[in-house]
LOKETOR-71442 format. One record per atom (N, C-alpha, C): residue in one letter; atom name; x, y, z. Coordinates in nm, 2 decimals, padded with zeros to 4 digits. Each point is the difference from the previous one (the first is absolute). Example, Ala and Ser with C-alpha at 12.3 -4.5 7.8 and 13.67 -1.06 7.14 Angstrom:
BEGIN
<'A'; 'N'; <01.32; -00.57; 00.78>>
<'A'; 'CA'; <-00.09; 00.12; 00.00>>
<'A'; 'C'; <00.09; 00.12; 00.00>>
<'S'; 'N'; <-00.04; 00.11; -00.07>>
<'S'; 'CA'; <00.09; 00.11; 00.00>>
<'S'; 'C'; <-00.08; 00.11; 00.08>>
This chain:
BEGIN
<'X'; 'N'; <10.73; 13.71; 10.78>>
<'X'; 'CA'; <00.02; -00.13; -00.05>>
<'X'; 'C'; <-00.02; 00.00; -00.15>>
<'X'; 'N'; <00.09; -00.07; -00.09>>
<'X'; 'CA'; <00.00; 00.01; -00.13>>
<'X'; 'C'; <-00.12; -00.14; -00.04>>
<'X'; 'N'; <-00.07; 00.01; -00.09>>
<'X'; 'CA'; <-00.10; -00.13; -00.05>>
<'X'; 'C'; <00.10; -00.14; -00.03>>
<'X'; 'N'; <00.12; 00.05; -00.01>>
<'X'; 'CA'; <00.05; -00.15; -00.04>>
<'X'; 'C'; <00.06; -00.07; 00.14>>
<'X'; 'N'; <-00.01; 00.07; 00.14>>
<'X'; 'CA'; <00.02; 00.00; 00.10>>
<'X'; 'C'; <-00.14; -00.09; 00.09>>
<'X'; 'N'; <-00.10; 00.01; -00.05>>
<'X'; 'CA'; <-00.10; -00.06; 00.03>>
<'X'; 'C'; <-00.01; -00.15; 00.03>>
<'X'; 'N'; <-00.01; -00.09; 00.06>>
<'X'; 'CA'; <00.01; -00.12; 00.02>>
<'X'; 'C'; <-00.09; -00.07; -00.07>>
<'X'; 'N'; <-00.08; 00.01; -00.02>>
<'X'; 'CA'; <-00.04; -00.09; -00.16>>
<'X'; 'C'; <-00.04; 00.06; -00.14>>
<'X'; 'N'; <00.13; 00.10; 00.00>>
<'X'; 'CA'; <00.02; 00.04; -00.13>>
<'X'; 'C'; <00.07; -00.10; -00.12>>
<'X'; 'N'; <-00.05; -00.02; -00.08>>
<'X'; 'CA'; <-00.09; 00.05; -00.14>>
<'X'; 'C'; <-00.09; 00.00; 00.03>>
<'X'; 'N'; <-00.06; -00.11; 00.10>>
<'X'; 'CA'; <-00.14; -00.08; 00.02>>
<'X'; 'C'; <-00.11; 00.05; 00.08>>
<'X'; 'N'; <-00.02; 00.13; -00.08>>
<'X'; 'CA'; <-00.10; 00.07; 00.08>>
<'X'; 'C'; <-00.18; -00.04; -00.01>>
<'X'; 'N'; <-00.06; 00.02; 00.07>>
<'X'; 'CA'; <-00.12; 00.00; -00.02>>
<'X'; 'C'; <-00.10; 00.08; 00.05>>
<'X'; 'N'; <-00.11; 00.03; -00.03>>
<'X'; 'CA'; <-00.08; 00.17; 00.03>>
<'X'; 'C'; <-00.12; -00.05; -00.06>>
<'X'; 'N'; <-00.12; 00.08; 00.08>>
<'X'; 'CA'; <-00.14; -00.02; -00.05>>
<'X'; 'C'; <-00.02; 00.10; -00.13>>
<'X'; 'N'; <-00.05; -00.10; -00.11>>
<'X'; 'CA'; <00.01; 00.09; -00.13>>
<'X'; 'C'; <-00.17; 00.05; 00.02>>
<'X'; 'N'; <-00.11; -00.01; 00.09>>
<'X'; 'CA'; <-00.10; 00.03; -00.04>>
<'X'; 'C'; <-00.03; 00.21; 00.03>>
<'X'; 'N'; <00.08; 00.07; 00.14>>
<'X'; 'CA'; <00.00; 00.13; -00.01>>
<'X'; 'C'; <00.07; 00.04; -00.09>>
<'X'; 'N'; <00.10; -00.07; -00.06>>
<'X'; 'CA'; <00.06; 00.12; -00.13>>
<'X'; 'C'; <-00.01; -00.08; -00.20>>
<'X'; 'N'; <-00.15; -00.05; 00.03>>
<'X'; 'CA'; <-00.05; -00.03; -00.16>>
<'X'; 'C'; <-00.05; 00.17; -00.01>>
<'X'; 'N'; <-00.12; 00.06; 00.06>>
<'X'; 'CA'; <-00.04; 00.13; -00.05>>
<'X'; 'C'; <00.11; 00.08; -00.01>>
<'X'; 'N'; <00.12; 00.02; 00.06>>
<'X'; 'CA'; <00.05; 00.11; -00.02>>
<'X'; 'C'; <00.07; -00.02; -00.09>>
<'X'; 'N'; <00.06; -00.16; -00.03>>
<'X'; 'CA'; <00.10; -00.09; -00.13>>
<'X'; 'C'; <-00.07; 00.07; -00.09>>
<'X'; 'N'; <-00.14; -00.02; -00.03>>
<'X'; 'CA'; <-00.10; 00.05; -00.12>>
<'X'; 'C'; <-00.02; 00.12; -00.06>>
<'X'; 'N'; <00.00; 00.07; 00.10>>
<'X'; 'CA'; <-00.03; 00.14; 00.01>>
<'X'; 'C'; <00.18; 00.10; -00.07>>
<'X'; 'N'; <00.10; -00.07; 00.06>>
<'X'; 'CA'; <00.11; 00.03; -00.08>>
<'X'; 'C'; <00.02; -00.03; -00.11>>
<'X'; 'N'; <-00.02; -00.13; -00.04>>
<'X'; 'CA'; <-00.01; -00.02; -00.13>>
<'X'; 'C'; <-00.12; 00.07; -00.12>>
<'X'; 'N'; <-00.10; -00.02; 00.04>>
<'X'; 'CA'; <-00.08; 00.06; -00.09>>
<'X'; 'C'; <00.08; 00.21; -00.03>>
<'X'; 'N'; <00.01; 00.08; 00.13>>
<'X'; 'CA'; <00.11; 00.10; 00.00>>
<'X'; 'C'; <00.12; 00.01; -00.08>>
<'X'; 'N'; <00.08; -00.09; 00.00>>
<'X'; 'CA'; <00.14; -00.07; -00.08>>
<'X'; 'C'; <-00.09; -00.03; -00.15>>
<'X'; 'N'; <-00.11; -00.05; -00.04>>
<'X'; 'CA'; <-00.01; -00.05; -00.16>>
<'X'; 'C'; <-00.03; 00.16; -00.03>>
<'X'; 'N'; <-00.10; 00.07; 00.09>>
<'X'; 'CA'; <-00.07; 00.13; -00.11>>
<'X'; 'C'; <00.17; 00.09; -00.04>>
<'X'; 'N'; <00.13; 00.02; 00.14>>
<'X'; 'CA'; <00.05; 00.02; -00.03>>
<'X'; 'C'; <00.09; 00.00; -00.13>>
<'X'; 'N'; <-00.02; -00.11; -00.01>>
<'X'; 'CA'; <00.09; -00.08; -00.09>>
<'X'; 'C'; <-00.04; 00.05; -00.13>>
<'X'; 'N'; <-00.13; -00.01; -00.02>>
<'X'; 'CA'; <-00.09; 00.01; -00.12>>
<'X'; 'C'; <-00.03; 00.14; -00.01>>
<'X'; 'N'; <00.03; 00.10; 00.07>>
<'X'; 'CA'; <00.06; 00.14; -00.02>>
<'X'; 'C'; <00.13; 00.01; -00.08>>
<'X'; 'N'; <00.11; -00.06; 00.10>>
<'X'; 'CA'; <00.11; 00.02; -00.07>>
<'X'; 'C'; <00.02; -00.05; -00.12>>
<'X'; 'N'; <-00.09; -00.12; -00.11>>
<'X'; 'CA'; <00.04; 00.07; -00.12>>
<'X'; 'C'; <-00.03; 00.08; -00.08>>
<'X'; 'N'; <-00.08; 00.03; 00.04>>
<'X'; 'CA'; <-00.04; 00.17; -00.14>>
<'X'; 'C'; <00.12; 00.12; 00.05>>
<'X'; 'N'; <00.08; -00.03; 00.10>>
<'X'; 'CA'; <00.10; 00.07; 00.02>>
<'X'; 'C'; <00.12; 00.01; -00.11>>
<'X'; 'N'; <-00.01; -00.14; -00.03>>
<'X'; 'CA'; <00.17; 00.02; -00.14>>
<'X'; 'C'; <00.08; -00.05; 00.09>>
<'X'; 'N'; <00.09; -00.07; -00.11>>
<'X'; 'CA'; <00.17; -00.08; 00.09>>
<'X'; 'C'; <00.03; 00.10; 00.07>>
<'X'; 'N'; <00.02; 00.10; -00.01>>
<'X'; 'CA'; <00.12; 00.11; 00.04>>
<'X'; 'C'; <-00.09; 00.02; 00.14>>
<'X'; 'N'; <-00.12; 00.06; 00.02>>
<'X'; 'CA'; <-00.04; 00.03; 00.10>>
<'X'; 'C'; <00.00; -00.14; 00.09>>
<'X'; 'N'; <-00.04; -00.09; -00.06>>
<'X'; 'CA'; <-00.05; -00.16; 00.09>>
<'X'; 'C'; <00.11; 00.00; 00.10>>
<'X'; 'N'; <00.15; 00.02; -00.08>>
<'X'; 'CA'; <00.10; -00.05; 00.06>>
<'X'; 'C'; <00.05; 00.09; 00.12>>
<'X'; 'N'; <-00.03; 00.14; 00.00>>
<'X'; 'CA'; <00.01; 00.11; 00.03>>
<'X'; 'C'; <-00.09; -00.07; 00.17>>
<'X'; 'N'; <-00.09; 00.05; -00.07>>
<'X'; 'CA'; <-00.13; -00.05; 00.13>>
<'X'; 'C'; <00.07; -00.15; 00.08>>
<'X'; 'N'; <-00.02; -00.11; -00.07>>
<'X'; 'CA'; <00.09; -00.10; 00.09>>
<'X'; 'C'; <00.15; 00.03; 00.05>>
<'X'; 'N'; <00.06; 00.08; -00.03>>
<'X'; 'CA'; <00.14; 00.08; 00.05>>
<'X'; 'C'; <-00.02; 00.03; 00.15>>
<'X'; 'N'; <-00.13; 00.09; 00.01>>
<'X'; 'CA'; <-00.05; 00.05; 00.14>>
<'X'; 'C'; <-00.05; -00.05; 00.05>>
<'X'; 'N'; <-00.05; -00.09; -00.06>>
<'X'; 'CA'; <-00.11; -00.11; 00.13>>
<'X'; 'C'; <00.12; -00.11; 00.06>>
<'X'; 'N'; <00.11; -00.04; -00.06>>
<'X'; 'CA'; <00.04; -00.11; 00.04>>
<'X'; 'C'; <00.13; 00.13; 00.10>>
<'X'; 'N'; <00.04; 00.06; -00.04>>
<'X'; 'CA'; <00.09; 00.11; 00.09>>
<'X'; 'C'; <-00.10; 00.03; 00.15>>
<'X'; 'N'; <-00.09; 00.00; -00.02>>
<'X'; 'CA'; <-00.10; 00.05; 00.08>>
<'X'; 'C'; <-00.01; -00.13; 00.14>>
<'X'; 'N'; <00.00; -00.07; -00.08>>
<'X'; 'CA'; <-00.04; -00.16; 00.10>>
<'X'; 'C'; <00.15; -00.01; 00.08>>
<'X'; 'N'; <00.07; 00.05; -00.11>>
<'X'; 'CA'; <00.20; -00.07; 00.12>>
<'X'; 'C'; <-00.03; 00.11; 00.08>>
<'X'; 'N'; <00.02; 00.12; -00.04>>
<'X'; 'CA'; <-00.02; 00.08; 00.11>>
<'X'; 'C'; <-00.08; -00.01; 00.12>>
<'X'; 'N'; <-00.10; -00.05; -00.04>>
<'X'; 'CA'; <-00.14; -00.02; 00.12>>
<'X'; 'C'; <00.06; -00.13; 00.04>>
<'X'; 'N'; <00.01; -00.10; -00.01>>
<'X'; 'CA'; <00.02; -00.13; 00.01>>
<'X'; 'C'; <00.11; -00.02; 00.12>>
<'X'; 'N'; <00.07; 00.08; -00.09>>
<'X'; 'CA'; <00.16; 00.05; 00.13>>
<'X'; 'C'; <-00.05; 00.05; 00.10>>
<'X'; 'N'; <-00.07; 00.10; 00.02>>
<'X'; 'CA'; <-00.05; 00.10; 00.12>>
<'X'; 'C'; <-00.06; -00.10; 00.10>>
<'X'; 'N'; <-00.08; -00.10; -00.02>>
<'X'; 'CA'; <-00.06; -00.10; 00.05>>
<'X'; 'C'; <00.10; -00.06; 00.12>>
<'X'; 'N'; <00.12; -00.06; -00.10>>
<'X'; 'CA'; <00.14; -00.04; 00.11>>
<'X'; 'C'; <00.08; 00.10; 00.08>>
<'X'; 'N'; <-00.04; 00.15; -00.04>>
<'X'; 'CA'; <00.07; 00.07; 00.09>>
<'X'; 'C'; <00.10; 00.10; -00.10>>
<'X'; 'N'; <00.01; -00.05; -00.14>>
<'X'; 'CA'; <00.12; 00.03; -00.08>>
<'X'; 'C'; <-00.03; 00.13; -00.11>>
<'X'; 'N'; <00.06; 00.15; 00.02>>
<'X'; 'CA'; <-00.04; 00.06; -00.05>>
<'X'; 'C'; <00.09; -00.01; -00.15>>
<'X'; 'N'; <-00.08; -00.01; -00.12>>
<'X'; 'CA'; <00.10; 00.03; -00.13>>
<'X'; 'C'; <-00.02; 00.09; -00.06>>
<'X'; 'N'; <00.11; 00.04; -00.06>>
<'X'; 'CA'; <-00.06; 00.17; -00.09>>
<'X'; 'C'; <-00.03; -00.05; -00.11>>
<'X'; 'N'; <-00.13; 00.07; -00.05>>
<'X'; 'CA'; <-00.08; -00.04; -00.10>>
<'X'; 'C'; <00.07; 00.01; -00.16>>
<'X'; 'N'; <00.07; 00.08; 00.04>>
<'X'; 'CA'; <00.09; 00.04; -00.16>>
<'X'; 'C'; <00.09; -00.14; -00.03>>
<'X'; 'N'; <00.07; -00.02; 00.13>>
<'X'; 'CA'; <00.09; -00.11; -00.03>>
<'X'; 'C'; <-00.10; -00.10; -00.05>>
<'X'; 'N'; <-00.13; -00.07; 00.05>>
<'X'; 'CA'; <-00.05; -00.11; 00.01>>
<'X'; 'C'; <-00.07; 00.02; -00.19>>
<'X'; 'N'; <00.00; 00.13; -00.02>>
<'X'; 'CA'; <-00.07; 00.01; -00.10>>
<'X'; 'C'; <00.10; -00.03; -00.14>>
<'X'; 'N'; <00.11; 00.06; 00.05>>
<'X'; 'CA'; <00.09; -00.02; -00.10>>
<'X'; 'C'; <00.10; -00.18; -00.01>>
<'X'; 'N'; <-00.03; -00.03; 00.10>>
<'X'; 'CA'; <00.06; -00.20; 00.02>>
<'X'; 'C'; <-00.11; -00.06; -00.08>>
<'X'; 'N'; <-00.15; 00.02; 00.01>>
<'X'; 'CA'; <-00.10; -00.05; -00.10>>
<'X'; 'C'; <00.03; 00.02; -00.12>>
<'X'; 'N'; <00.01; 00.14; -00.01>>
<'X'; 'CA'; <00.05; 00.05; -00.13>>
<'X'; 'C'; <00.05; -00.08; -00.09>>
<'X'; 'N'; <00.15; -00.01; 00.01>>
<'X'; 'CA'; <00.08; -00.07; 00.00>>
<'X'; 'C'; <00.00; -00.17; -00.04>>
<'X'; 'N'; <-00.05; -00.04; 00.10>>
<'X'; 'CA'; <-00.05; -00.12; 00.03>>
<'X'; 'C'; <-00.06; -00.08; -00.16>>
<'X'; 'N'; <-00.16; 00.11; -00.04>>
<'X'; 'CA'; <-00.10; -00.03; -00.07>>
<'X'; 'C'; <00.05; 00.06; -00.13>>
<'X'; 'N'; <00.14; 00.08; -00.02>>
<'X'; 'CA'; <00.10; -00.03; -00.15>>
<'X'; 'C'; <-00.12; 00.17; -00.03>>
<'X'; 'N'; <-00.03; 00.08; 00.09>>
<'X'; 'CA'; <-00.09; 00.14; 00.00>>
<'X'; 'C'; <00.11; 00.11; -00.04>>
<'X'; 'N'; <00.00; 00.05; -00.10>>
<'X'; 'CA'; <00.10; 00.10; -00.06>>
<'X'; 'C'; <-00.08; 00.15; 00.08>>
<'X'; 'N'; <00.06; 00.04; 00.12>>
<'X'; 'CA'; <-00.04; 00.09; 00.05>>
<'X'; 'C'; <00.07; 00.12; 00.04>>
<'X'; 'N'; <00.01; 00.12; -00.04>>
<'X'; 'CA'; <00.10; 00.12; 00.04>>
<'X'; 'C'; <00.02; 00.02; 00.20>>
<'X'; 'N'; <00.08; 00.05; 00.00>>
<'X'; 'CA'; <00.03; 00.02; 00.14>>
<'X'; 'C'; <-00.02; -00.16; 00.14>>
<'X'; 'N'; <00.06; -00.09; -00.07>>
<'X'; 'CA'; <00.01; -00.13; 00.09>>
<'X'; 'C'; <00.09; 00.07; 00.07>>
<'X'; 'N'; <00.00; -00.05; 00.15>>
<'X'; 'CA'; <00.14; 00.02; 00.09>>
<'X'; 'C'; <-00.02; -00.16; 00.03>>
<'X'; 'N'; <00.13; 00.00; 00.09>>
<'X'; 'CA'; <00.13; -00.13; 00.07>>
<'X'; 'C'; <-00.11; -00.02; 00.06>>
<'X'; 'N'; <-00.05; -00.17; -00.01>>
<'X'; 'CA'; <-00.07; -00.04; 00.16>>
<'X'; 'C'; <00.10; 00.00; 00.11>>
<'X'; 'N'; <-00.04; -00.05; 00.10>>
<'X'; 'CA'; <00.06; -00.09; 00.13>>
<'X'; 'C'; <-00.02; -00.13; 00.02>>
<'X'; 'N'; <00.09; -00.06; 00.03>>
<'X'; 'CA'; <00.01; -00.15; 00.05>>
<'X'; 'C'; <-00.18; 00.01; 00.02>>
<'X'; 'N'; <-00.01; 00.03; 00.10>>
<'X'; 'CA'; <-00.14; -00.02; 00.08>>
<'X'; 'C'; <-00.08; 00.00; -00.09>>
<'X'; 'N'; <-00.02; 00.10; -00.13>>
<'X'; 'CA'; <-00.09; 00.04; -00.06>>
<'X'; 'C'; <-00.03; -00.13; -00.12>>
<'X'; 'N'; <00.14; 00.00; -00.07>>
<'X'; 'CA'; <-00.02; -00.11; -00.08>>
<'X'; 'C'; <-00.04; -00.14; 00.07>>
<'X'; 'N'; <00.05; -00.04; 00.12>>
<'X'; 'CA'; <-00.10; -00.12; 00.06>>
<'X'; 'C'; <-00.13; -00.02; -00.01>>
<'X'; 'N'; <-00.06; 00.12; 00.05>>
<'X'; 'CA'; <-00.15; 00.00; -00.01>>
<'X'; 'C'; <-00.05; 00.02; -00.10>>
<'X'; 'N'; <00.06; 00.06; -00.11>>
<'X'; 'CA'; <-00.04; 00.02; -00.11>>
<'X'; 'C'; <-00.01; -00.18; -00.08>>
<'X'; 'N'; <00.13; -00.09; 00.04>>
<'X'; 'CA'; <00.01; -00.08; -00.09>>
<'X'; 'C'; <-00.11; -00.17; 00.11>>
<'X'; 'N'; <-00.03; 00.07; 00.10>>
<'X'; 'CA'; <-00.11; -00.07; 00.06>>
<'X'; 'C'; <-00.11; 00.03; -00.06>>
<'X'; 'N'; <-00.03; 00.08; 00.01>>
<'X'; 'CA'; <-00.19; 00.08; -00.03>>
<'X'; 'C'; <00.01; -00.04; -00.17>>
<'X'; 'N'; <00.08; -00.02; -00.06>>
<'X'; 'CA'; <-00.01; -00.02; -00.19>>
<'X'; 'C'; <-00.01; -00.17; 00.01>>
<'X'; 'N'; <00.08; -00.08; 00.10>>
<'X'; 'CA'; <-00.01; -00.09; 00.04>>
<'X'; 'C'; <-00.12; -00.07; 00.00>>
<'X'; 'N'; <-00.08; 00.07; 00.10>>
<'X'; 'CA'; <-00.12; -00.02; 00.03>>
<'X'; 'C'; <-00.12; 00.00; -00.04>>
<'X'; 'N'; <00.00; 00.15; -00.12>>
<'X'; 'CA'; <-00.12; -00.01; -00.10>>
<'X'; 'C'; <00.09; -00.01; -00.16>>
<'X'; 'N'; <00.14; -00.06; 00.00>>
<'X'; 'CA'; <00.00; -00.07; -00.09>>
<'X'; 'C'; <-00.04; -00.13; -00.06>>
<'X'; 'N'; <00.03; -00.06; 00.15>>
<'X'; 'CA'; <00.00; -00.18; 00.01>>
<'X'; 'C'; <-00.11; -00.02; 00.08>>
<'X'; 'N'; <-00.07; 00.02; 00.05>>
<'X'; 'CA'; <-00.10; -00.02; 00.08>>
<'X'; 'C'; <-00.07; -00.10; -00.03>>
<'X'; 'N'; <00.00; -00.09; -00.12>>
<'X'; 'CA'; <-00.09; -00.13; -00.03>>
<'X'; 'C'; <00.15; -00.09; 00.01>>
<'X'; 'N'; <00.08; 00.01; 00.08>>
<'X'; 'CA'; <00.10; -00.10; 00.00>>
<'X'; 'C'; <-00.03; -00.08; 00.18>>
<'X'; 'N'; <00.03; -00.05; 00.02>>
<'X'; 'CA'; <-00.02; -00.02; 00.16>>
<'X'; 'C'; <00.15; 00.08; 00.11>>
<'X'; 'N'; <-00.04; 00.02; 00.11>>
<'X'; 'CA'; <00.12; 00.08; 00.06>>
<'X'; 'C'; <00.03; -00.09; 00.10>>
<'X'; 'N'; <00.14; -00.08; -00.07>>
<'X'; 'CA'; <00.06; -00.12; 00.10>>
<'X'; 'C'; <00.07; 00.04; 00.03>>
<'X'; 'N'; <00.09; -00.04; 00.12>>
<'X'; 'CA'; <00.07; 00.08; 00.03>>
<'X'; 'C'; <00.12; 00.05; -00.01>>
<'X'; 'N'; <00.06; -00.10; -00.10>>
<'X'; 'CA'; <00.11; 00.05; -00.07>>
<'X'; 'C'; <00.01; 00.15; -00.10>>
<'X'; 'N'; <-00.16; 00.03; -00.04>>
<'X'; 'CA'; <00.03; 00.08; -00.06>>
<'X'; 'C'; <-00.03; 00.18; 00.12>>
<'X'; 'N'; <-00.09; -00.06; 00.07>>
<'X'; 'CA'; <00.00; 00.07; 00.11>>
<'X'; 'C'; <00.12; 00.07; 00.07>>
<'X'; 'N'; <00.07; -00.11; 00.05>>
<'X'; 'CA'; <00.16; 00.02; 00.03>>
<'X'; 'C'; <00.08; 00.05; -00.06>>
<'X'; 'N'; <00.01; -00.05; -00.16>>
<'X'; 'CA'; <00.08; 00.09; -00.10>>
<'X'; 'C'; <00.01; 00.15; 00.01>>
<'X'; 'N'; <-00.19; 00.05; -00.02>>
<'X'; 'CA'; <-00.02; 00.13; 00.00>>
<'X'; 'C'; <00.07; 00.05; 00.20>>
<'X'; 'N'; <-00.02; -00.07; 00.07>>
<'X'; 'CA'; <-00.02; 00.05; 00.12>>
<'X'; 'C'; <00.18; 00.05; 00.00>>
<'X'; 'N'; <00.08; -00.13; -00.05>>
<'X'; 'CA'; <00.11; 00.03; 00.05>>
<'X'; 'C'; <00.09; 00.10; -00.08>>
<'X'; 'N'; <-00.06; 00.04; -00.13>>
<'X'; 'CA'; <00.00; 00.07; -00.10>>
<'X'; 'C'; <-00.01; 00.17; 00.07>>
<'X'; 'N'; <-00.08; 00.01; 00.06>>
<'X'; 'CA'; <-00.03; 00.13; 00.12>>
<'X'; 'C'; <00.05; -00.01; 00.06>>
<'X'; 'N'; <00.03; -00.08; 00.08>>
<'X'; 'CA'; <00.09; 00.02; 00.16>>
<'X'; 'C'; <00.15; 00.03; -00.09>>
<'X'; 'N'; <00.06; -00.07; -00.10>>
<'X'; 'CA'; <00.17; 00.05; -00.04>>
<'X'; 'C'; <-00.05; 00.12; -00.05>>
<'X'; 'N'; <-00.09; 00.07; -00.09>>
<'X'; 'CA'; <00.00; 00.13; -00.05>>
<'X'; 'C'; <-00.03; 00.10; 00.14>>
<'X'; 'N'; <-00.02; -00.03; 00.13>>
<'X'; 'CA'; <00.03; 00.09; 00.12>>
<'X'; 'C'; <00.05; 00.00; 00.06>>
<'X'; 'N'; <00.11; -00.10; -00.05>>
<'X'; 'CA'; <00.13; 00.01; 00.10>>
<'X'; 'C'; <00.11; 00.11; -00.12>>
């Protein structure tokens, strides 16, 4: 069953009190990160964010069942984030969907996810698999 499939989807609701320590405990993990990556330099930061966000479609997909090859997913980001990188190959339909969901996601993430835009992305993937 897909989440937008759910019967009182958007309108979900969940006890936020078992996942405040683990909410915290990522984030605090996510700032040191963060505050590593800049004594890294643009070139490296972006490098490093290249593989973390290729890393999440890949995994992200695996979740639903969907295996993507990492080269493709690496090189649709690529692409994507205007990254002048040697040896891009062709994504796939499939690849660039998830690719342009997951950029979606931790692009806009302070936007609200109504459903129009939900659907856009959704229906945006279903024609790039057919």
């Amino acid at each position: 069953m897909w989440i937008y499939e759910y019967q009182n989807w958007p309108n979900f609701t969940w006890d936020a009190e078992p996942l405040v320590s683990k909410l915290a405990d990522i984030r605090h993990r996510q700032g040191y990160l963060l505050g590593r990556m800049e004594g890294l330099g643009f070139k490296l930061k972006r490098e490093a964010s290249l593989s973390m966000l290729t890393n999440d479609v890949v995994q992200s997909s695996a979740i639903e069942g969907e295996k993507l090859n990492p080269e493709e997913v690496r090189s649709s980001i690529a692409r994507r984030l205007g990254m002048s990188i040697a040896g891009l190959i062709p994504a796939s339909r499939d690849v660039e969907g998830m690719v342009e969901m997951m950029l979606d996601a931790t692009q806009q993430f302070s936007k609200p996810l109504k459903k129009e835009r939900f659907y856009s992305l959704s229906s945006q993937i279903e024609a790039e698999r057919k």
